[in-house]
N, C-alpha and C positions, 0 to 999 in steps of 0.2 A: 581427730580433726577439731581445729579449736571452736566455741560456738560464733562468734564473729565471720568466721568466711560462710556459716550457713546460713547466717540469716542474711548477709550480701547475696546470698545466690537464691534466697525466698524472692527476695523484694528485686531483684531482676526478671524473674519469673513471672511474680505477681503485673510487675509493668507490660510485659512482652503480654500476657494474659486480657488485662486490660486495653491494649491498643486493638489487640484480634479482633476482639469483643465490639467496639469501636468502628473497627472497619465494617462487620459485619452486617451492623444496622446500619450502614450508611447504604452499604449494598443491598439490603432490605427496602430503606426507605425509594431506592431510585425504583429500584423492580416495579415498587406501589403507584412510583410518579407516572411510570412507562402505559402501565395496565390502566390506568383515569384516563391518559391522553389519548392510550387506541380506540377505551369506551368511546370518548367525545366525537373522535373522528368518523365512527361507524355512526353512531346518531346524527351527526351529519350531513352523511352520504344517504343515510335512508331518506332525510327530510328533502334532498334531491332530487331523490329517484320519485317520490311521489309528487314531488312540483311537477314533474317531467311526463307524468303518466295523465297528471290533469290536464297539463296543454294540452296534450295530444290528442285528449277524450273530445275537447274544444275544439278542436280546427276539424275532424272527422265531423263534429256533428252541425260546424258549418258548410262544409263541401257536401253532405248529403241535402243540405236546406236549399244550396242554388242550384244543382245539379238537375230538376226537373225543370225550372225556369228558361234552362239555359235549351234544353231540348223542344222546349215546348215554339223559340221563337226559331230554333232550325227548321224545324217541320216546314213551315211556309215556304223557304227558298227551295226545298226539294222537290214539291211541287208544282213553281213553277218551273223551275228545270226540266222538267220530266213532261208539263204541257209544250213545253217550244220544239223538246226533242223526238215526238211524237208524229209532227207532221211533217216533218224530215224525211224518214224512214216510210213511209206509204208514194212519196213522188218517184214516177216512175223510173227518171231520167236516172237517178241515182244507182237504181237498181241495175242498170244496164254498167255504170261508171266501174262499182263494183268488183265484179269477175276480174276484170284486167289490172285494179289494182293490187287482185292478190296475187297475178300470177309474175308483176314485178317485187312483189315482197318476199315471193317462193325465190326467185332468182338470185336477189341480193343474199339473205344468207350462207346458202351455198355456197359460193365466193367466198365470204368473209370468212367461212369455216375452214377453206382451204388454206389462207394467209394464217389462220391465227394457232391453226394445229404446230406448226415447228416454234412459235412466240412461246405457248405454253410448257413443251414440251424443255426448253432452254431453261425456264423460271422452276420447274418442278427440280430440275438436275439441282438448280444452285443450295438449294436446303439440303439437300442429302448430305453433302459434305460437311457445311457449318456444325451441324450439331454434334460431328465426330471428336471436333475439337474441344468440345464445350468442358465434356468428363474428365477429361484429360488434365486442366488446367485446372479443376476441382479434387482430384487424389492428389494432384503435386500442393496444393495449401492443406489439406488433412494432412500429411505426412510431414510437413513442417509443423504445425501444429503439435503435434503429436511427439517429437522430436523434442522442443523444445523445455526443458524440466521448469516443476513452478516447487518452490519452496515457502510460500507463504504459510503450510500447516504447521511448518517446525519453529518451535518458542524454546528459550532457554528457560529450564526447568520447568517444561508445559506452561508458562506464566508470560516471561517476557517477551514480547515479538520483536523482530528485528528488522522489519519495516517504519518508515518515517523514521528514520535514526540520519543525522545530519553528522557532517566532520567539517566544520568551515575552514581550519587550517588547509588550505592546497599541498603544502610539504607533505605533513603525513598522511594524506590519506590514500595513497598506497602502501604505506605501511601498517596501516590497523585494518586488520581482517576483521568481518561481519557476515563470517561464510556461518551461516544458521547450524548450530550443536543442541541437542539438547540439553549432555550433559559437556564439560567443560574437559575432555581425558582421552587423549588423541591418542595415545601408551607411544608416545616416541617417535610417531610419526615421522616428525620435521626435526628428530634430532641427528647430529654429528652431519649434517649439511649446510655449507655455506650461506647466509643470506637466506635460509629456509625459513626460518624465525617470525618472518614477516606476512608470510600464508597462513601460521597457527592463528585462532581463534585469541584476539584481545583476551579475553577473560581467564582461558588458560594461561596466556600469561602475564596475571595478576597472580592465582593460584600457585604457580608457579617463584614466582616469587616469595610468597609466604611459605613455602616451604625452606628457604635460607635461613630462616630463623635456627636459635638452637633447639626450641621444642618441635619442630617442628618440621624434624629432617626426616623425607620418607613419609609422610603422612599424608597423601595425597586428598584421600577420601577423606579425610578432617578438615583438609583447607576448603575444599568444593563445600562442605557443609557450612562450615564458617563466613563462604562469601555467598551463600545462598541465602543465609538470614540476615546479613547485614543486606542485603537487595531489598528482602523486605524490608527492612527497618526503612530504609532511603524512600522506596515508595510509602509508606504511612508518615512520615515525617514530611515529605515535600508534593508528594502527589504526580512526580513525575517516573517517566519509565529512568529502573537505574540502568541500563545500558549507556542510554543518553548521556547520566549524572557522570559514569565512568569514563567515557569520551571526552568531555568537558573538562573534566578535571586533569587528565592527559594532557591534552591542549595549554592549559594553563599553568600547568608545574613543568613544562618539555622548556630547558632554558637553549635558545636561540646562540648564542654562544659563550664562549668558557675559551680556560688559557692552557696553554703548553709550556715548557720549557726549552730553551735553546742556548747552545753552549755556543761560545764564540772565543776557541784560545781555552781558557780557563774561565773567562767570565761564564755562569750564566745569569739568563734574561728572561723576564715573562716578555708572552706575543699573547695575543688575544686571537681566535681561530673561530669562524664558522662550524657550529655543529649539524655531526648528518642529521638526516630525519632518524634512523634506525636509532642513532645511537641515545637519541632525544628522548623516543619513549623509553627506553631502559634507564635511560635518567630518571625519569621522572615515577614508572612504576620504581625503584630501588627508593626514591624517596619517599612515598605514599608508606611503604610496607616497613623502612626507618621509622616513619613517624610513629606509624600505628606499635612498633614493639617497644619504644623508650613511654609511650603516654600508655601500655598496659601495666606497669609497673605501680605498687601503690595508689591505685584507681580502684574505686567502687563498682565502675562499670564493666561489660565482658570484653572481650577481643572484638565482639562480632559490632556492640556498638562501638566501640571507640575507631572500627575502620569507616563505619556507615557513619558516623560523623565526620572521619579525613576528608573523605571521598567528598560530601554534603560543599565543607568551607573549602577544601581546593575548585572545586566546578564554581563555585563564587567568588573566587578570587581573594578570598579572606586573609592577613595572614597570620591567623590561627593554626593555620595549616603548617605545618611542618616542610610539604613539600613546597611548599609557595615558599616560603622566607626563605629556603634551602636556593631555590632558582633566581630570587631575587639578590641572595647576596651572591653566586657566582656571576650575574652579569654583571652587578658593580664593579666586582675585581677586573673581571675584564677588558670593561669601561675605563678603567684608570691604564690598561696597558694595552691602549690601542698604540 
């Protein structure tokens, strides 16, 4: 092996080394930011809680301060209350009035007890039943609940989530899948079925695609590694999630439409034609995975950057990109044969 492709692959290393390193402390430094800001907050909360215990100690030791004052000027009206109600009770006439008004107050309830026994009796029935339903209406939302699957644990390659991921195009976004993989290797799933294609997982087929290469036929677990670390590279490069990056850049190399041929007698003629959504993204991955294998040739750099920089300038619309100029010039042609 001659010494020039060893020290290209030192000094790729050495970079890949240096960015880790990189990220590291950044992830260090936030951790440090995180732990100051929960200290501050708990200091805080405690200078709170003893503002809070002072009032309180305050209003307690004014309510004990009036609290004799205020009994001391009741006293007086209880007494005379109790002199007026005193001479009442000793007149005779009263004492005679007495007897007969207990024995219309004995009378009146009775009565009343008789009316009001089937009133209650009605009132007691109606709660029996309500509460039967109550349970009832509470297993039927547990079991929906319960029913229902949540996917938010599953990240592609334990890292990237697949939540907050946006597809602004409306065409495709029935056709790029964001059903949560860990790893990207469905072994065939969705293959030799019509129209299946568009259930498998985007990312498989990116992977999928870079196996048409000629190194790279049958090498499945080579490609998944391959677009594993260009992911990282795209997140240390730009700071966003590269699912996102990968969608974006789909969206933006899928050309809108492209031309046919049509024979008429012996002439033929370009037409200019609406493309599907399906066939859009397979445009557009076949040109990503074009670009990345003519710019590995004679480059310094590996396979794994030179896709995490396609991926980078097509999601930007640059056109650096191979796939971008690739879609820009079949809608020109187009254009000229509408």
């Amino acid at each position: 092996m001659p010494k020039d492709k060893k020290d290209k692959k030192v000094a790729t290393k050495e970079k890949v080394d240096k960015k880790e390193k990189s990220a590291k402390k950044k992830e260090a430094s936030k951790k440090e930011d995180k732990k100051a800001l929960k200290k501050e907050k708990a200091a805080a909360e405690t200078k709170k809680d003893k503002k809070k215990t002072k009032d309180a100690l305050k209003k307690d030791k004014k309510k004990t301060k009036d609290a004799p004052k205020k009994e001391e000027k009741k006293a007086p009206k209880k007494e005379k209350a109790a002199a007026k109600v005193a001479p009442k009770e000793t007149s005779p006439k009263q004492e005679e009035k007495k007897p007969i008004a207990t024995k219309k107050e004995e009378v009146k309830p009775a009565v009343a007890d008789k009316e009001e026994k089937p009133k209650a009796t009605k009132k007691e029935e109606a709660p029996k039943t309500a509460p039967k339903k109550q349970p009832k209406e509470e297993k039927v939302e547990e079991e929906k609940q319960e029913v229902l699957p949540n996917y938010d644990h599953i990240k592609l390659f334990n890292k990237w989530s697949y939540n907050e991921i946006e597809i602004m195009d409306p065409g495709l976004k029935a056709y790029i899948s964001l059903r949560p993989v860990i790893i990207p290797h469905t072994g065939g799933r969705y293959a030799h079925r019509r129209f299946k294609k568009a259930e498998m997982p985007i990312v498989e087929r990116l992977v999928n695609k870079l196996m048409k290469t000629k190194k790279g036929t049958g090498k499945k677990v080579r490609m998944i590694k391959a677009v594993r670390i260009a992911f990282e590279i795209i997140n240390l490069q730009t700071g966003k999630n590269p699912l996102q990056v990968l969608i974006d850049a789909i969206q933006k190399t899928s050309p809108r439409e492209e031309v046919t041929r049509i024979t008429y007698g012996g002439m033929a003629q370009l037409q200019s034609v609406d493309v599907a959504p399906m066939r859009r993204i397979d445009i557009s991955l076949t040109n990503i995975v074009e670009g990345v294998y003519k710019k590995s040739f004679n480059n310094i750099l590996s396979s794994e950057e030179i896709l995490a920089k396609e991926l980078i300038d097509a999601s930007e619309n640059k056109t650096s990109s191979f796939a971008v100029s690739k879609m820009q010039e079949i809608e020109r042609v187009a254009l000229s044969a509408r």
